[in-house]
C-alpha positions in Angstrom: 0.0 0.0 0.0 1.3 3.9 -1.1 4.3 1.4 -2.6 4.8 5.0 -4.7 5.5 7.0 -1.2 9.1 7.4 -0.9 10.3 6.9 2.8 14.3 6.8 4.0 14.6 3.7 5.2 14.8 4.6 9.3 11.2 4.3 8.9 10.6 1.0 7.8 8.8 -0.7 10.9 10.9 -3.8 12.1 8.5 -7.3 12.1 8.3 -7.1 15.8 7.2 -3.1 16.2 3.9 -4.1 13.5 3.1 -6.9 15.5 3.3 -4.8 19.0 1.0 -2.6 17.1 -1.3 -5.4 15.7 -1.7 -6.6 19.3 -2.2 -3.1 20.6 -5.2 -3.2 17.7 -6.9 -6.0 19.3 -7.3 -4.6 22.5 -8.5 -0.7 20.5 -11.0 -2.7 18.5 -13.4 -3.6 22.0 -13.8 0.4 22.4 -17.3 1.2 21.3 -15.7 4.1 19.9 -12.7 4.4 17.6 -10.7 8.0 16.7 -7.6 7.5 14.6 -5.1 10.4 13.5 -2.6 9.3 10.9 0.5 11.0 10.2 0.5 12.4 13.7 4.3 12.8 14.2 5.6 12.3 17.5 2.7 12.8 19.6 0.5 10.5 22.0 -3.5 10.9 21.5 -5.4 12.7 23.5 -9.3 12.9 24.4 -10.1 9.4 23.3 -7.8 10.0 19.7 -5.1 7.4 19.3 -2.2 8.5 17.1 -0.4 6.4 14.1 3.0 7.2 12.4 6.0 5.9 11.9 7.7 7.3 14.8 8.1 5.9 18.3 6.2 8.8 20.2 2.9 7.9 18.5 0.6 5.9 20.2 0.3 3.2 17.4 4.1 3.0 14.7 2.9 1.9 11.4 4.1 2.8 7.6 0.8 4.0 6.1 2.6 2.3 2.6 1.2 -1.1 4.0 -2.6 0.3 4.6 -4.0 1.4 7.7 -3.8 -1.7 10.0 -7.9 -2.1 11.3 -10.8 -4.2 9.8 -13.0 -2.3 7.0 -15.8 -0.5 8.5 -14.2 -0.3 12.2 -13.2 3.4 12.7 -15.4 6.1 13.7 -13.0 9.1 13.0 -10.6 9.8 11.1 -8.2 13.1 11.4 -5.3 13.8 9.8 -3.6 17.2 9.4 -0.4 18.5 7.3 0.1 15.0 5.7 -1.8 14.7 2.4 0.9 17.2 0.9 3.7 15.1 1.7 2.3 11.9 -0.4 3.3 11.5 -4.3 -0.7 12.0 -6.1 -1.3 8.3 -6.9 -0.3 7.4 -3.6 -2.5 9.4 -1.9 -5.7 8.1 -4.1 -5.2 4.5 -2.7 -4.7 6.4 0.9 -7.9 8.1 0.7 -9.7 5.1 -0.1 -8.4 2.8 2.1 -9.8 5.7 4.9 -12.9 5.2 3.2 -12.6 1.6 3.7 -11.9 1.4 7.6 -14.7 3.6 8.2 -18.0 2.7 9.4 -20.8 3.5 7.8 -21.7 7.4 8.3 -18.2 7.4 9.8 -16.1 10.7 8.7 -12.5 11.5 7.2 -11.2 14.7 8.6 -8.7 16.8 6.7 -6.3 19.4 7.1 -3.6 20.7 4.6 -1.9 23.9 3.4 -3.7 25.9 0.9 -1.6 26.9 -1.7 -3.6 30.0 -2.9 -2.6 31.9 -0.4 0.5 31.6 -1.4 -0.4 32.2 -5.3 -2.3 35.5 -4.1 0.5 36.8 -2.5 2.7 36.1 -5.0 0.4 37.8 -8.0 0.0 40.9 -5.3 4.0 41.0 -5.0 3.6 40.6 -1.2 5.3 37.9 0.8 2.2 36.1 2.7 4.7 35.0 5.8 7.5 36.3 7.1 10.0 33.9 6.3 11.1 33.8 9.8 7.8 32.2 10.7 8.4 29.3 7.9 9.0 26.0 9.4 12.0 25.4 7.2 13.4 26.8 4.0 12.5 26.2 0.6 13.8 24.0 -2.5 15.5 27.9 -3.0 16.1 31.4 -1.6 16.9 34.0 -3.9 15.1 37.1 -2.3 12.4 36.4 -5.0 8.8 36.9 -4.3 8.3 33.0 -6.3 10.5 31.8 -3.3 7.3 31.9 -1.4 5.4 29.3 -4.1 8.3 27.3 -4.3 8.4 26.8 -0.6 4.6 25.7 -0.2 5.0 23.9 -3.5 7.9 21.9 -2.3 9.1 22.3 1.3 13.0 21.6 0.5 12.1 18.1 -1.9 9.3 17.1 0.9 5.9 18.3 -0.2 4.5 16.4 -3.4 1.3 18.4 -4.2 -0.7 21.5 -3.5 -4.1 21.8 -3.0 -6.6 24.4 -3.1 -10.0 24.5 -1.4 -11.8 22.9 -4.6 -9.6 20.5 -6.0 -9.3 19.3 -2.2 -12.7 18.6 -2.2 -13.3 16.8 -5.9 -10.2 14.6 -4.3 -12.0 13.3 -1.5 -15.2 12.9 -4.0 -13.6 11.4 -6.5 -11.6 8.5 -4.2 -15.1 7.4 -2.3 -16.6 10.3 0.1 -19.0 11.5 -2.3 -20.2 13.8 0.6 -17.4 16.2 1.5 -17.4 19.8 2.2 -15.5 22.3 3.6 -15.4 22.8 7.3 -14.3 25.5 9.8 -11.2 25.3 11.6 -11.7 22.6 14.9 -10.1 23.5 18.5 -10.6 20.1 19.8 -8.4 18.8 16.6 -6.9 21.0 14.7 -3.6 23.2 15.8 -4.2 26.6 16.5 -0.7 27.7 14.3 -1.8 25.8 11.2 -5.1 27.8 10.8 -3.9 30.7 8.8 -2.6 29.0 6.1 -5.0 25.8 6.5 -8.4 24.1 4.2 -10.1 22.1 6.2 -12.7 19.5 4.9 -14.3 16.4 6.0 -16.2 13.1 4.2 -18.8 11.4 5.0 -18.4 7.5 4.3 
């Protein structure tokens, strides 16, 4: 699964860490209610939310290139936020609808990513958008050109892999199974309060 997603190869999971995390699975699956974030970095989950990513501070470690390690139709909630970007198209079409997949019935797909026209806008104005001291790193290039700006949200030094604006966000999830999906506001009992200004959010209905 997401066999296109490029990953040093520090994060391949050993045998024994996806079978500690199969076992912790077992034990999720008797709560009458499941929330899962994926691609949560190095965080533990918080008000009933369990985490899942590659690295040993989240709650569940799992490479999200081998599918998302519950039974179809078990998960309530999904959430993940500043992810999507980082996964090669194709890749993130079989994502998406392997989400759809683990969901239960009227179960939802939460989504947060960057949005790119802000970025654009700026860049058409000839106005930087951030500060670049507020960018979390540098860009593929910095040349004191207003493009730097677009080449920083459109490739985050070689580890973003697609931009997204708040339409074609939304004919994604469509088009990969949540036929319901819309736009939604920014969440305080999810989302981070930093990532709003330069943030979509959206969510599908399974």
């Amino acid at each position: 699964m997401l066999e296109l997603l490029k990953k040093p190869a520090r994060f391949t999971l050993n045998k024994a860490l996806q079978l500690k995390t199969k076992l912790a699975i077992r034990h999720l699956k008797d709560k009458s209610i499941i929330l899962l974030e994926i691609g949560a970095g190095n965080k533990k989950g918080t008000n009933g939310w369990t985490t899942l990513d590659t690295v040993r501070g989240a709650d569940l470690q799992w490479d999200l290139r081998n599918g998302i390690p519950f039974p179809d139709s078990s998960i309530d909630k999904i959430y993940t936020s500043h992810t999507f970007e980082h996964i090669p198209f194709p890749s993130l079409q079989i994502l998406i609808r392997e989400c759809w997949r683990k969901l239960k019935p009227l179960g939802s797909l939460s989504v947060c990513v960057p949005n790119a026209r802000f970025y654009i806008d700026a860049y058409l104005k000839g106005k930087p958008f951030r500060d670049q001291s507020t960018l979390w790193q540098p860009g593929i290039c910095e040349t004191g050109s207003a493009i730097d700006q677009l080449n920083y949200i459109a490739y985050m030094g070689g580890e973003h892999r697609y931009m997204f604006d708040e339409e074609n966000l939304i004919r994604i999830l469509r088009q990969n199974g949540f036929e319901q999906a819309e736009l939604r506001s920014f969440d305080s009992t999810i989302d981070a309060p930093e990532r709003d200004r330069d943030s979509i959010y959206a969510v599908g209905i399974k």
